[in-house]
N, CA, C and O atoms as a GROMACS GRO file, in nm:
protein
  320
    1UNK      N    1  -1.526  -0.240   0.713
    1UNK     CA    2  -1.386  -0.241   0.674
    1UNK      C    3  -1.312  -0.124   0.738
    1UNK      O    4  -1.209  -0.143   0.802
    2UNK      N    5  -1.369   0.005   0.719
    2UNK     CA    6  -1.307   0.094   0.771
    2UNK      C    7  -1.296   0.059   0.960
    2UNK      O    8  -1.189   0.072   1.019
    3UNK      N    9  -1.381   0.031   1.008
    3UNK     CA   10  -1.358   0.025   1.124
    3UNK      C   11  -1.303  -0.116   1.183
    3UNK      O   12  -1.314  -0.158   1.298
    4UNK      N   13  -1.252  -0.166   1.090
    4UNK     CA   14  -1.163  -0.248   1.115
    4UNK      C   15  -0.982  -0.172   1.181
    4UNK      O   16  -0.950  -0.058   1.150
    5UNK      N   17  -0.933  -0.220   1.228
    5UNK     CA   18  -0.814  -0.178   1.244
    5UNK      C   19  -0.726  -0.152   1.184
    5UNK      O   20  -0.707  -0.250   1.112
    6UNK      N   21  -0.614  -0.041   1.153
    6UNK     CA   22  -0.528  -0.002   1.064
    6UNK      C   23  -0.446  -0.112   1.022
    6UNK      O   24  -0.420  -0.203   1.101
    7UNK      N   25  -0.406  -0.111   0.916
    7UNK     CA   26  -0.327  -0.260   0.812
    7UNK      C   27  -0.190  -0.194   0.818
    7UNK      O   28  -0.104  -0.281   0.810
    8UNK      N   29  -0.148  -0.095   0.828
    8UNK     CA   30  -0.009  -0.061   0.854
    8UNK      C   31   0.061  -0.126   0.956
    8UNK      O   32   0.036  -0.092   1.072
    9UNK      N   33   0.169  -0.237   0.930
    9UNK     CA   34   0.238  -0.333   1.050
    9UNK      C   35   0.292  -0.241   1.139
    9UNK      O   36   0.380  -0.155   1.149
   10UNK      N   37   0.180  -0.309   1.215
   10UNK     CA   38   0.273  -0.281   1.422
   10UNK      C   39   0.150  -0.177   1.426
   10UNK      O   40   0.148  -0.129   1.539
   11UNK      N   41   0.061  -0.130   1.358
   11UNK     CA   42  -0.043  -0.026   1.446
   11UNK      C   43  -0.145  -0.065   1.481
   11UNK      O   44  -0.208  -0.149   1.417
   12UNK      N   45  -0.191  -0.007   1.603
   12UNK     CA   46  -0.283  -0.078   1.702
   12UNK      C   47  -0.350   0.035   1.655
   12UNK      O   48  -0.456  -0.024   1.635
   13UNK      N   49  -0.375   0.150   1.621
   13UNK     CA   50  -0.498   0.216   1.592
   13UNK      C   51  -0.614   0.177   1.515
   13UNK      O   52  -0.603   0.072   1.451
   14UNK      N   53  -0.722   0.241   1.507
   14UNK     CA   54  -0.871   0.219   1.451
   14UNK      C   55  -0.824   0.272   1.307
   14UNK      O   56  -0.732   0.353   1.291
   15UNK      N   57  -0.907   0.208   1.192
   15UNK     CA   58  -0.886   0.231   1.053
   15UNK      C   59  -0.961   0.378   1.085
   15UNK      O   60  -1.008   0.397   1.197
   16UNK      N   61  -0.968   0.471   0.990
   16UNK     CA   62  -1.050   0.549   0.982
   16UNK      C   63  -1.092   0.576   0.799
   16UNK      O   64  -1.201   0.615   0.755
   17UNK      N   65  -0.956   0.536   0.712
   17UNK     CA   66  -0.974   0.627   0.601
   17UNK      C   67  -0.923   0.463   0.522
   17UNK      O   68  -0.896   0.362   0.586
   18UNK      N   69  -0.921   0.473   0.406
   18UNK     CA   70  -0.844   0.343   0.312
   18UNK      C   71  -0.752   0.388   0.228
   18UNK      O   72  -0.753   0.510   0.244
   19UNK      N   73  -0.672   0.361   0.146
   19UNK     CA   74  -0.578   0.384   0.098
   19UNK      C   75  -0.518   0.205  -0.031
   19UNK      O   76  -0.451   0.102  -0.014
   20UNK      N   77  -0.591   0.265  -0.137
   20UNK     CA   78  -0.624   0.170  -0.240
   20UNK      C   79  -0.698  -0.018  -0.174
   20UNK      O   80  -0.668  -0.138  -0.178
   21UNK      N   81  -0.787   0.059  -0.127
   21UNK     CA   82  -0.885  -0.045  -0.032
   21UNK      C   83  -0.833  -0.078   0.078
   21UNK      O   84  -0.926  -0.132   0.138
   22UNK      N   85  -0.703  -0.080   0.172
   22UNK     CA   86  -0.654  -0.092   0.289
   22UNK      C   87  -0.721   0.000   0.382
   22UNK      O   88  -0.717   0.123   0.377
   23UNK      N   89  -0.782  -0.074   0.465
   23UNK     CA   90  -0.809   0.004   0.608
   23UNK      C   91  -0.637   0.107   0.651
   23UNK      O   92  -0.527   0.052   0.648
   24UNK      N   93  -0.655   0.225   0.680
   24UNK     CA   94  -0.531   0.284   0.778
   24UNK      C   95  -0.588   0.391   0.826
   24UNK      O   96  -0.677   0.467   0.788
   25UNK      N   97  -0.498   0.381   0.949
   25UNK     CA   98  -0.590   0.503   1.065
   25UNK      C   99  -0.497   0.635   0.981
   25UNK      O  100  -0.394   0.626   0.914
   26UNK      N  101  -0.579   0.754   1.015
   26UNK     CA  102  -0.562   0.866   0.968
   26UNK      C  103  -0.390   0.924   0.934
   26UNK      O  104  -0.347   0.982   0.834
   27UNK      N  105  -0.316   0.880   1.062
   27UNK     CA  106  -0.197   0.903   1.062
   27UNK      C  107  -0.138   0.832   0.943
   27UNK      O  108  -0.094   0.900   0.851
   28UNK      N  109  -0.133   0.729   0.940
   28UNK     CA  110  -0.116   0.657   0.817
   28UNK      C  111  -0.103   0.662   0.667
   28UNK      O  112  -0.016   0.650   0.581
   29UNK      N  113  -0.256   0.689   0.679
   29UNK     CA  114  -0.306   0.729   0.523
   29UNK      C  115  -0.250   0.871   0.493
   29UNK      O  116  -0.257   0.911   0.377
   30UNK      N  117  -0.203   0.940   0.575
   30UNK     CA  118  -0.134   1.117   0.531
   30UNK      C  119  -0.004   1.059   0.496
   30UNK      O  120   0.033   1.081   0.381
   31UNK      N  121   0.087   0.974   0.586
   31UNK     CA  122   0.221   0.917   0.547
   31UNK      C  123   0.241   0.883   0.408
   31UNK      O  124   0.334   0.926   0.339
   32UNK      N  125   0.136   0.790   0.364
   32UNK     CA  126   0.078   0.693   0.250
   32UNK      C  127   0.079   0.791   0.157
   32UNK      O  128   0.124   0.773   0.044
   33UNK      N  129   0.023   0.919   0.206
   33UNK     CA  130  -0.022   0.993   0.034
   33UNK      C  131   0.045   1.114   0.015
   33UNK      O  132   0.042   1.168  -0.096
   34UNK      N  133   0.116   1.172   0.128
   34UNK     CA  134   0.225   1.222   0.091
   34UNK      C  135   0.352   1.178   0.029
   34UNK      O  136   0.406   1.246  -0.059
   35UNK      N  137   0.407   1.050   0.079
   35UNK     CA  138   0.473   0.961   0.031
   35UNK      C  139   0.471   0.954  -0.143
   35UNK      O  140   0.572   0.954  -0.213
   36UNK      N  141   0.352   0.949  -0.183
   36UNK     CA  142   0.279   0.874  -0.281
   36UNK      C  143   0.267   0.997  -0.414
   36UNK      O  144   0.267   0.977  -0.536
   37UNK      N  145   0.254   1.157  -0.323
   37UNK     CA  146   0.270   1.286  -0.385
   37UNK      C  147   0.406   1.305  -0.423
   37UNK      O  148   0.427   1.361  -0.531
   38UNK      N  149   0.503   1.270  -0.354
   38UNK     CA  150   0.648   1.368  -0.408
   38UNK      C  151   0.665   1.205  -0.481
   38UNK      O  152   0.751   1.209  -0.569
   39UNK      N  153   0.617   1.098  -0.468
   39UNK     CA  154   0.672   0.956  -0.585
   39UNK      C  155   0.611   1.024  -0.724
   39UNK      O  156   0.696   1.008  -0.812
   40UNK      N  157   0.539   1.067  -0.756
   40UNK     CA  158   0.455   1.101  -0.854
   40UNK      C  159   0.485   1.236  -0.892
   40UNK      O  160   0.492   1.255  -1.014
   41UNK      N  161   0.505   1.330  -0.820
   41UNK     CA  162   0.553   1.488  -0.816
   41UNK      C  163   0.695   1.487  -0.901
   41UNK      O  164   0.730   1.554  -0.998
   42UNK      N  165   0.767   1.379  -0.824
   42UNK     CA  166   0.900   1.426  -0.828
   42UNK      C  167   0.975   1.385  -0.939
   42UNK      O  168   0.919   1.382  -1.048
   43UNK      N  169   1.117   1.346  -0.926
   43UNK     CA  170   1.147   1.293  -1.065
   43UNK      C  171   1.146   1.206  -1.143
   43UNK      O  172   1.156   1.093  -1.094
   44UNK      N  173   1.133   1.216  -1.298
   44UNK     CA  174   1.094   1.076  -1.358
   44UNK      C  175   1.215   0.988  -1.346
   44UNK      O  176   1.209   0.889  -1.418
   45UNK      N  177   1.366   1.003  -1.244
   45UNK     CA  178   1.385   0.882  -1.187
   45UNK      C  179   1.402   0.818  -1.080
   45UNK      O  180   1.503   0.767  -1.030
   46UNK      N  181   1.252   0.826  -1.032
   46UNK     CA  182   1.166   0.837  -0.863
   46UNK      C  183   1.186   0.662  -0.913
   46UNK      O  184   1.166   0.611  -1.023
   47UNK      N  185   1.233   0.601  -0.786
   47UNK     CA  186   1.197   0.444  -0.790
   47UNK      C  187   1.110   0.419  -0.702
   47UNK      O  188   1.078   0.472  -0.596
   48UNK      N  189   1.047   0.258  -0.808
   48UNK     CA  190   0.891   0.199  -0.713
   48UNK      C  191   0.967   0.134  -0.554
   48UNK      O  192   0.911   0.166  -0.448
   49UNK      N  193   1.096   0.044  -0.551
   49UNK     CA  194   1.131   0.008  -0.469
   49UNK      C  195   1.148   0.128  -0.319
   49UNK      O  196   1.138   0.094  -0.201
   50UNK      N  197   1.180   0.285  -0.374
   50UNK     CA  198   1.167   0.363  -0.245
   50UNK      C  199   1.049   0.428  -0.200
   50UNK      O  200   1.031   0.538  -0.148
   51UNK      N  201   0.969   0.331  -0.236
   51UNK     CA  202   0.789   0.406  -0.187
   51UNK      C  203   0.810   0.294  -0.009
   51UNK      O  204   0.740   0.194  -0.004
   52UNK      N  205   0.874   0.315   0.075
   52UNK     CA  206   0.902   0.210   0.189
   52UNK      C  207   0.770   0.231   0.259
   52UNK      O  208   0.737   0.135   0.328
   53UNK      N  209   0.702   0.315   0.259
   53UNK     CA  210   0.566   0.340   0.387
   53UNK      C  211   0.474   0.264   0.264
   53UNK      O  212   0.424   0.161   0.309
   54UNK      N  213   0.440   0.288   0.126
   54UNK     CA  214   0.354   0.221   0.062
   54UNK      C  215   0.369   0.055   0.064
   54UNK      O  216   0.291  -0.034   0.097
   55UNK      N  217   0.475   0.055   0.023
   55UNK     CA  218   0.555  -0.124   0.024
   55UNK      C  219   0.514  -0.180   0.163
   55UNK      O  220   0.484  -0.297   0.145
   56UNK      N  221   0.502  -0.152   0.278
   56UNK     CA  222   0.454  -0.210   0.362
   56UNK      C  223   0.342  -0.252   0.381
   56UNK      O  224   0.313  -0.305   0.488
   57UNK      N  225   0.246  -0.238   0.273
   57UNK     CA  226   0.082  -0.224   0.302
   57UNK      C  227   0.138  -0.296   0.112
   57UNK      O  228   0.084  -0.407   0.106
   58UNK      N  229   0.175  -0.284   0.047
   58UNK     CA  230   0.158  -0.340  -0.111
   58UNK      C  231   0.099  -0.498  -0.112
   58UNK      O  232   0.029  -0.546  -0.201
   59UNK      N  233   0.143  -0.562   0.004
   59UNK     CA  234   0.092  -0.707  -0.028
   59UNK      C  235  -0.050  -0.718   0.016
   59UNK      O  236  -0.102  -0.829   0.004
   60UNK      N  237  -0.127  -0.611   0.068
   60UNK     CA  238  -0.252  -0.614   0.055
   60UNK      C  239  -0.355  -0.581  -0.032
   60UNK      O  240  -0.475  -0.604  -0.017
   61UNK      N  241  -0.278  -0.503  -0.160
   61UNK     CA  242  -0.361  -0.425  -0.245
   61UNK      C  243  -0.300  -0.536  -0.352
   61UNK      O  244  -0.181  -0.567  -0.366
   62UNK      N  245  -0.421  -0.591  -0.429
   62UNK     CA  246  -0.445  -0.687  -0.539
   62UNK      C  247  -0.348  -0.642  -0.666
   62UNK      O  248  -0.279  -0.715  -0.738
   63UNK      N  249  -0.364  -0.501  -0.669
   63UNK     CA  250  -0.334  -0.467  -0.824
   63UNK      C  251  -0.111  -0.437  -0.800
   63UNK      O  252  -0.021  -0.446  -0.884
   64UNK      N  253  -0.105  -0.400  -0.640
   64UNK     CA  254   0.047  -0.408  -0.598
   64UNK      C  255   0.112  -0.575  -0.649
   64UNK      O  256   0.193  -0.617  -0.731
   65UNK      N  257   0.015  -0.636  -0.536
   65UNK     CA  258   0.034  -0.806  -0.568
   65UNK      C  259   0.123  -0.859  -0.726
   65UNK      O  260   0.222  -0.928  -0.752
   66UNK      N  261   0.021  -0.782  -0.802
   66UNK     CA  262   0.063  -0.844  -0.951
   66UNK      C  263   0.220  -0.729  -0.997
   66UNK      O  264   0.332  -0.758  -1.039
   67UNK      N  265   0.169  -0.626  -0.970
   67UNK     CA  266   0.332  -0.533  -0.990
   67UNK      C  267   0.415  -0.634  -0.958
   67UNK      O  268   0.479  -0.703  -1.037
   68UNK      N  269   0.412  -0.641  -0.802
   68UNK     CA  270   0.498  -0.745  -0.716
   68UNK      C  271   0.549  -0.850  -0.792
   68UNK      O  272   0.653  -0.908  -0.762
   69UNK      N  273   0.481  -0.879  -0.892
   69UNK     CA  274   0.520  -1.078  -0.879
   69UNK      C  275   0.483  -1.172  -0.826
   69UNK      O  276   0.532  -1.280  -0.860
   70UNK      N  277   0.380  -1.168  -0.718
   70UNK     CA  278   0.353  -1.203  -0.634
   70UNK      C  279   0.198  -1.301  -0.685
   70UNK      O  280   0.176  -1.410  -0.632
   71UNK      N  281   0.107  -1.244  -0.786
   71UNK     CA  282   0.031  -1.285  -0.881
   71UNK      C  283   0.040  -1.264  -1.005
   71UNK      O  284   0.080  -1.168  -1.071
   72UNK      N  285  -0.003  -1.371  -1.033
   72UNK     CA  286   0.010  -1.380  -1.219
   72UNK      C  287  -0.078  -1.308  -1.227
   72UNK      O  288  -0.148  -1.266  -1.135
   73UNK      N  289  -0.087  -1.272  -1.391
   73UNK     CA  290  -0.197  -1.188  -1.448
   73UNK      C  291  -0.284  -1.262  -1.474
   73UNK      O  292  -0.377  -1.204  -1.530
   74UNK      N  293  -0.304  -1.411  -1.451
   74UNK     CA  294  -0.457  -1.456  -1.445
   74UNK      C  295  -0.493  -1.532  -1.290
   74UNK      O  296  -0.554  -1.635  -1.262
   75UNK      N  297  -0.422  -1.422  -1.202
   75UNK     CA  298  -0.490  -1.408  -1.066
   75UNK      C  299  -0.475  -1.540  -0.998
   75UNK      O  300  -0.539  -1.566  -0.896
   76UNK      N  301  -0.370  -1.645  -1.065
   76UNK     CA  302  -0.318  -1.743  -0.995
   76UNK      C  303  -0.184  -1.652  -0.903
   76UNK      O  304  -0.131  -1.544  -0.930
   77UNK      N  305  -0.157  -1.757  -0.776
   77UNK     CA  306  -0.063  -1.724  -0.704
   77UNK      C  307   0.086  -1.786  -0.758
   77UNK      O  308   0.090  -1.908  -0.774
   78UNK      N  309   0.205  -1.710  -0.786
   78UNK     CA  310   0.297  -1.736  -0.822
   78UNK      C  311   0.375  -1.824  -0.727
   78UNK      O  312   0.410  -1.781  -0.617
   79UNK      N  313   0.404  -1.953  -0.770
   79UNK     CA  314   0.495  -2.077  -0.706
   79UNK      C  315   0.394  -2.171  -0.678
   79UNK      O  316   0.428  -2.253  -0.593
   80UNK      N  317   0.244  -2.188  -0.739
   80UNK     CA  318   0.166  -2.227  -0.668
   80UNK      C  319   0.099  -2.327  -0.780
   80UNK      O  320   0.003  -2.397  -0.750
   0.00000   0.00000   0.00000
């Protein structure tokens, strides 16, 4: 998995590290978790919609999916 290729759209780099099970090459995953530090750091009225470097990679992580809407909570696909 890791050496699968980075899941961040449009990068052609090598995964190196994951980031809530997503393959992302190193550059990435620092974007991802700095990002992810001042969402959590900062103020309690930090919105989920301005995490934009996480949200790009959210429809790959299962537990985003269901935040999303995107799956029900009994792991059916919503519209489906």
């Amino acid at each position: 998995m890791i050496d699968d290729g980075c899941k961040y759209p449009g990068c052609p780099k090598r995964a190196r590290k994951t980031w809530a099970l997503v393959p992302l090459c190193d550059d990435h995953h620092e974007v991802i978790r700095a990002e992810t530090q001042r969402y959590y750091n900062g103020s309690v009225n930090a919105k989920y919609n301005l995490r934009l470097e996480y949200l790009k990679i959210a429809k790959l992580i299962p537990w985003s999916r269901l935040k999303m809407g995107e799956v029900l909570p009994d792991g059916s696909l919503r519209g489906h």
